[in-house]
C-alpha positions as CSV (number, residue, x, y, z in Angstrom):
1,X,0.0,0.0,0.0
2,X,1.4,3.6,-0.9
3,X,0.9,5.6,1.7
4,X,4.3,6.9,2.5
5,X,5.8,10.3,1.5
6,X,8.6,9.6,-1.6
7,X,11.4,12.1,-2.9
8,X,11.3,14.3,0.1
9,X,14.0,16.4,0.9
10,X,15.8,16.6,4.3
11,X,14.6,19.8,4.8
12,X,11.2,18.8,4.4
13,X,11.7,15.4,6.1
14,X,12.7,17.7,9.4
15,X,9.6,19.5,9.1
16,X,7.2,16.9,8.8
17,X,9.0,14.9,11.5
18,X,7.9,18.2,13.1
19,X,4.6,18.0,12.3
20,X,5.3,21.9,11.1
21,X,4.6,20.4,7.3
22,X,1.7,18.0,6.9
23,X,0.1,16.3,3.2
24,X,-3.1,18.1,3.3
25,X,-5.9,16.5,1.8
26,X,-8.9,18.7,2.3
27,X,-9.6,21.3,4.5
28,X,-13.4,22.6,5.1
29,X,-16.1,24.0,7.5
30,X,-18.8,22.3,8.1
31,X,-21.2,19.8,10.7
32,X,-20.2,17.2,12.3
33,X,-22.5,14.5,10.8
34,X,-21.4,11.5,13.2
35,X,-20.8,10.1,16.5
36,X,-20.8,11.7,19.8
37,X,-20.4,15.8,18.2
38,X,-23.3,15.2,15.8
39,X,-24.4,18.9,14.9
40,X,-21.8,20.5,15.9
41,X,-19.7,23.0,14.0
42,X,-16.3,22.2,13.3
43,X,-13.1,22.7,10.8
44,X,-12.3,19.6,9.3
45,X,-8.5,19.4,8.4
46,X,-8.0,15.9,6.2
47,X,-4.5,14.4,6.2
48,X,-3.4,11.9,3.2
49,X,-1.3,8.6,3.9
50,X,-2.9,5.5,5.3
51,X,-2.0,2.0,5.7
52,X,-5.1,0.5,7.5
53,X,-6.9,0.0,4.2
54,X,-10.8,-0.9,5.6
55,X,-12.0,-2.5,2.1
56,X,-15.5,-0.5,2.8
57,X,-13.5,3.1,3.0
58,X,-15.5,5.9,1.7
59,X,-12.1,8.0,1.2
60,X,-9.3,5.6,-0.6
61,X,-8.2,8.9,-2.0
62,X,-6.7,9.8,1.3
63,X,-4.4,6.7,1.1
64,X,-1.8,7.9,-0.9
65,X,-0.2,10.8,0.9
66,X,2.1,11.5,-2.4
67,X,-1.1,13.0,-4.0
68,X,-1.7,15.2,-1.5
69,X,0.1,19.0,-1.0
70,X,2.8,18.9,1.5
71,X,1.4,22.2,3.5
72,X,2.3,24.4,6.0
73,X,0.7,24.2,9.3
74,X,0.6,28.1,9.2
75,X,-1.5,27.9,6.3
76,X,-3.4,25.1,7.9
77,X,-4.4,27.1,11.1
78,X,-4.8,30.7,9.3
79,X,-7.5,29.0,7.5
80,X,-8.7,27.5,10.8
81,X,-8.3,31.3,12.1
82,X,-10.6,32.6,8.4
83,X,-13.3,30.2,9.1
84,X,-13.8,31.5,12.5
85,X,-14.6,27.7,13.7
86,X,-14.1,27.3,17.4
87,X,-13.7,23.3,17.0
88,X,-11.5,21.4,14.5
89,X,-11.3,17.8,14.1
90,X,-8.4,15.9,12.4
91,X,-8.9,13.4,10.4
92,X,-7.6,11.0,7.3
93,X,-6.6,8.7,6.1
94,X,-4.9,7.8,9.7
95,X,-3.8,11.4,10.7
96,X,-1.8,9.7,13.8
97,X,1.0,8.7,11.4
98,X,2.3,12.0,11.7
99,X,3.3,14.0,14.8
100,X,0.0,16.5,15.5
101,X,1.8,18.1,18.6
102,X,2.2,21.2,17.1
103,X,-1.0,21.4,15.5
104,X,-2.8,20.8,18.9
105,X,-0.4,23.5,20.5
106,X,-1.2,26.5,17.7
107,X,-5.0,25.6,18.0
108,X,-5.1,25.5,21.8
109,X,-3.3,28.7,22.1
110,X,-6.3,30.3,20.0
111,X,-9.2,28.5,22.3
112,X,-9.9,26.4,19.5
113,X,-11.4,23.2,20.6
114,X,-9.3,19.6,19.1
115,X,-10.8,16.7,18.0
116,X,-9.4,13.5,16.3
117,X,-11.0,10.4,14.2
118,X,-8.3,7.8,14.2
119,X,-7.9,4.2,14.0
120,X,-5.5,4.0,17.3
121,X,-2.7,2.2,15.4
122,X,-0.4,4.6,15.8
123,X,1.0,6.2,18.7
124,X,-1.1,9.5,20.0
125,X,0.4,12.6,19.8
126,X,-0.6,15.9,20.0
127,X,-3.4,17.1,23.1
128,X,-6.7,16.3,22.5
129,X,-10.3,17.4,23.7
130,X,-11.9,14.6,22.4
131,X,-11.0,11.7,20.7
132,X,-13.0,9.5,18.9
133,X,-11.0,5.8,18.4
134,X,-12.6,3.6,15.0
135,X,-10.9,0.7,15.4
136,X,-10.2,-1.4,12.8
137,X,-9.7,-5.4,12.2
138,X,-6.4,-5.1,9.7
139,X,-4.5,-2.5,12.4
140,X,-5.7,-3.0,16.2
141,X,-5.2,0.3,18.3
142,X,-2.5,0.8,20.4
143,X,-3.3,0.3,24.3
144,X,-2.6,3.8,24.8
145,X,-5.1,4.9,22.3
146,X,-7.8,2.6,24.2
147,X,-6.4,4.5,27.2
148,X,-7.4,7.9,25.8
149,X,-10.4,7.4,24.1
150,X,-13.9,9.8,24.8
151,X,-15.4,7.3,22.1
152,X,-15.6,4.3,20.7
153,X,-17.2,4.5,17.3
154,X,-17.3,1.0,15.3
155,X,-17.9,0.5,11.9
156,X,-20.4,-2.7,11.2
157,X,-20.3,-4.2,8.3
158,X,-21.5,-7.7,8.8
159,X,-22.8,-9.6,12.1
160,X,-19.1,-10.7,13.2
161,X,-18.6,-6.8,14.0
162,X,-21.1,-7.3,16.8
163,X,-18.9,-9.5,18.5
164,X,-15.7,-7.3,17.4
165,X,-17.7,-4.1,19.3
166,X,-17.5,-6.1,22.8
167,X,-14.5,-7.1,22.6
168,X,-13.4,-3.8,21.7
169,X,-15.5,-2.1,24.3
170,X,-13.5,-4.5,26.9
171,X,-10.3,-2.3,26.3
172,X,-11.5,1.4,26.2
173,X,-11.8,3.0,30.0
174,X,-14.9,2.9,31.8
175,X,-16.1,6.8,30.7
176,X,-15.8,6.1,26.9
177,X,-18.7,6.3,25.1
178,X,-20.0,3.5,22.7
179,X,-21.5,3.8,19.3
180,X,-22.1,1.5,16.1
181,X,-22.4,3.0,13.0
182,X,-24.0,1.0,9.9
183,X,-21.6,0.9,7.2
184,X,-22.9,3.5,4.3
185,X,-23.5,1.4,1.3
186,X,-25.1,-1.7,3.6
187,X,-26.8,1.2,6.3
188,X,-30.6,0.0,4.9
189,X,-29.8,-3.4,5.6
190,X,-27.7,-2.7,8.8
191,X,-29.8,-0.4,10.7
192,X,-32.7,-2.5,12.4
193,X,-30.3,-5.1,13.6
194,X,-28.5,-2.3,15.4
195,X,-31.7,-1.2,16.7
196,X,-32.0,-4.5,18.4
197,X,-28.7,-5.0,19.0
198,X,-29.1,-1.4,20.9
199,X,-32.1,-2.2,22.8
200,X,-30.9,-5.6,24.1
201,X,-27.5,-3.7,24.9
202,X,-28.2,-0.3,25.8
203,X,-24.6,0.6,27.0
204,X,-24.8,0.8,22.9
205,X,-25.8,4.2,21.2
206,X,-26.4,3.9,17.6
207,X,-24.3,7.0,15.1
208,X,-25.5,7.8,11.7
209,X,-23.7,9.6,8.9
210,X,-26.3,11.9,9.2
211,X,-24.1,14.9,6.8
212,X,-24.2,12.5,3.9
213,X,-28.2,12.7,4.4
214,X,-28.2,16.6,4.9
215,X,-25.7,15.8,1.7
216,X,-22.7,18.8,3.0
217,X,-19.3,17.4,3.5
């Protein structure tokens, strides 16, 4: 899979190491259509280059971080700063390949609220207000990642991912919130046996991709 950055320089490999350069996908303002922030506000900064590769992805395009712009986090949080969003949330591909400490710090430092959608099976860096942990069967989180997580959000696909969600919910801490969230080409098919599933286990809550029905980003 080609997610890694080719043909970089060493000046730019220092900076990304930094996490002062990052391969910007997509950047836009908008509502949060899932999980726990559903209908909020928030500025969605999109990082190419993952290596998870869920066969059911809605964004294969963010794989390949060599398509995407190496950009400058200045640019990155003066557009934060133009939108006038209060929130941002990270996301990818799996934006927790790269180092988001510096992103976290610049964002903080302007009361802007942080949020991340990762897969966990990286190593966490940057400070958080929320993060939301997808776990995925090809790359399990990291027990530090279980550690932090505000909420658990798993993708299911077929009935096994029942089974996957408990045994995930095992790891995460006791506070962590729990959602499952119908895969979007199956969600018809999907969504009254997660209604059951919900009512016979109402620890559950059940998230919905509900911006691709108000059809915004």
């Amino acid at each position: 899979m080609n997610y890694k950055l080719h043909s970089l320089n060493e000046t730019d490999k220092i900076l990304l190491d930094a996490g002062t350069l990052l391969p910007l996908m997509e950047e836009f303002y908008t509502i949060q259509g899932e999980g726990a922030n559903t209908g909020k506000a928030a500025y969605f900064i999109r990082i190419g280059g993952c290596d998870v590769g869920c066969h059911w992805c809605d964004v294969k395009e963010s794989w390949d971080a060599n398509i995407h712009p190496l950009t400058a986090l200045e640019k990155i949080v003066e557009n934060v700063k133009l939108s006038q969003a209060n929130s941002v949330v990270v996301t990818g591909g799996e934006p927790l390949i790269y180092n988001l400490s510096e992103l976290t710090r610049r964002l903080a430092s302007l009361g802007i609220q942080t949020y991340i959608e990762t897969s966990g099976a990286y190593p966490l860096s940057g400070s958080w207000n929320w993060v939301c942990l997808s776990p995925k069967k090809t790359m399990q989180p990291l027990d530090e990642v279980y550690a932090a997580a505000n909420e658990l959000k798993v993708i299911v696909f077929n009935k096994h991912d029942f089974i996957w969600a408990e045994e995930q919910a095992q790891k995460v801490n006791a506070d962590c919130k729990l959602y499952l969230q119908p895969e979007w080409s199956k969600r018809l098919a999907l969504i009254p046996e997660i209604v059951e599933y919900v009512k016979r286990h109402p620890r559950w809550m059940i998230s919905l991709q509900t911006h691709k029905y108000m059809n915004i980003p």
